[in-house]
C-alpha positions as CSV (number, residue, x, y, z in Angstrom):
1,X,147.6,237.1,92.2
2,X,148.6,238.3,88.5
3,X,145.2,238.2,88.0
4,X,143.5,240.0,89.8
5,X,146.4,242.7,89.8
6,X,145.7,242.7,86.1
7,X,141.9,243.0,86.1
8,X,142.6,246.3,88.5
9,X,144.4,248.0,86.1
10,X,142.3,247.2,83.6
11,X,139.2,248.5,85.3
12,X,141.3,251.4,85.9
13,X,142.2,251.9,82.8
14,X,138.6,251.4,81.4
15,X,137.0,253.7,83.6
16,X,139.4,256.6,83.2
17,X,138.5,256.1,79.6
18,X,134.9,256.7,80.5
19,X,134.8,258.9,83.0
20,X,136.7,261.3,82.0
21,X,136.1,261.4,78.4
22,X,135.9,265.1,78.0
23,X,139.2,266.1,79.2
24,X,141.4,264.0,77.1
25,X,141.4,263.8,73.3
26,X,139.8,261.3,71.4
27,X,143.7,259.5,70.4
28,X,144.3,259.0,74.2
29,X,141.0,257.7,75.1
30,X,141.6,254.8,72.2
31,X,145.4,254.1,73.5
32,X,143.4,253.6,77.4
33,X,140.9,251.2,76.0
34,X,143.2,249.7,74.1
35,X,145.8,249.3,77.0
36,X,142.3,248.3,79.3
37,X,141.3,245.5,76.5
38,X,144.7,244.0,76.1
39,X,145.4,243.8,80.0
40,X,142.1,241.9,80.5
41,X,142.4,239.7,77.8
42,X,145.9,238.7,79.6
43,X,144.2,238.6,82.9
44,X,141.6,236.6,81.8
45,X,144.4,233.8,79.8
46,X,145.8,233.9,83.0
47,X,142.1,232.3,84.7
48,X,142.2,230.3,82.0
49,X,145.5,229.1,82.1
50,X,145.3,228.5,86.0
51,X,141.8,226.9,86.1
52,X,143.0,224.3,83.2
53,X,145.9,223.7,85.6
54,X,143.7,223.2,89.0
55,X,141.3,220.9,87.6
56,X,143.5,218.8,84.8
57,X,140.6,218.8,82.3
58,X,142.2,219.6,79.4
59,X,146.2,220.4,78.8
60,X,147.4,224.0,79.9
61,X,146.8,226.2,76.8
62,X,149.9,228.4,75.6
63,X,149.6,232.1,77.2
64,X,150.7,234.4,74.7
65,X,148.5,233.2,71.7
66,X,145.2,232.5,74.5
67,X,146.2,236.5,76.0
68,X,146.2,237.9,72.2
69,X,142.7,236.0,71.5
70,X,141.2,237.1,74.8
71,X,142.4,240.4,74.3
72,X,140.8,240.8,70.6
73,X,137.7,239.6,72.0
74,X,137.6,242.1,75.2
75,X,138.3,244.4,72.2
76,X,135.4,243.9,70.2
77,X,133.2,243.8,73.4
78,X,134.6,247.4,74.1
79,X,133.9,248.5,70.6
80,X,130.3,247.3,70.8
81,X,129.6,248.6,73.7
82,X,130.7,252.0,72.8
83,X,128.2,251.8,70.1
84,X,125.6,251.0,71.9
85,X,126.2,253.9,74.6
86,X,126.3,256.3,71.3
87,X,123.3,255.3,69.8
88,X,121.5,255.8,73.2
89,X,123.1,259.2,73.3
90,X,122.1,260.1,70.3
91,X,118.4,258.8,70.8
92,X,118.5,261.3,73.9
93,X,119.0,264.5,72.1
C-alpha cells in the first residue's frame, strides 16, 4: 500500500510541475520535481524491497541507501527528459 500511495503523489507532484508550468516560478517547479523524483525513487525501493521479500531471491536490500539511489536515478530521468521536451520546443519555433 506505501507504494502505490507514494507513486500517487509522485505523479501528482510531476504533473503539477508540467502542467502548470506557467503559473509558478521556475524555483518552485524544481522543489516539485525534486519532491516528485525523490518520492518515486522511495516508492520504487519499496517494490524493490517487497518483491526481494516475496520471492527470497536475493536478501532484502537496506531501504534508505536503495530509496536515495532510486531517487537520483528518477532524477536524472526527469532531467533528461526535460531536455528533450526543450529541444523539441525549440525545434518548433
Amino acid at each position: 500500500m506505501h507504494f502505490v500511495i507514494c507513486m500517487f503523489i509522485a505523479c501528482i507532484c510531476l504533473i503539477t510541475a508540467v502542467l502548470v508550468t506557467e503559473v509558478f516560478p521556475k524555483w518552485f517547479k524544481a522543489i516539485l520535481a525534486l519532491l516528485g523524483s525523490a518520492t518515486a525513487g522511495y516508492a520504487i525501493a519499496i517494490l524493490i524491497r517487497k518483491i526481494a521479500m516475496w520471492t527470497n531471491a536475493f536478501t532484502k536490500p537496506q531501504l534508505l541507501p536503495t530509496a536515495g539511489i532510486c531517487a537520483g536515478i528518477m532524477l536524472i530521468i526527469v532531467i533528461i527528459v526535460v531536455f528533450i521536451l526543450r529541444k523539441r520546443k525549440a525545434k518548433k519555433a
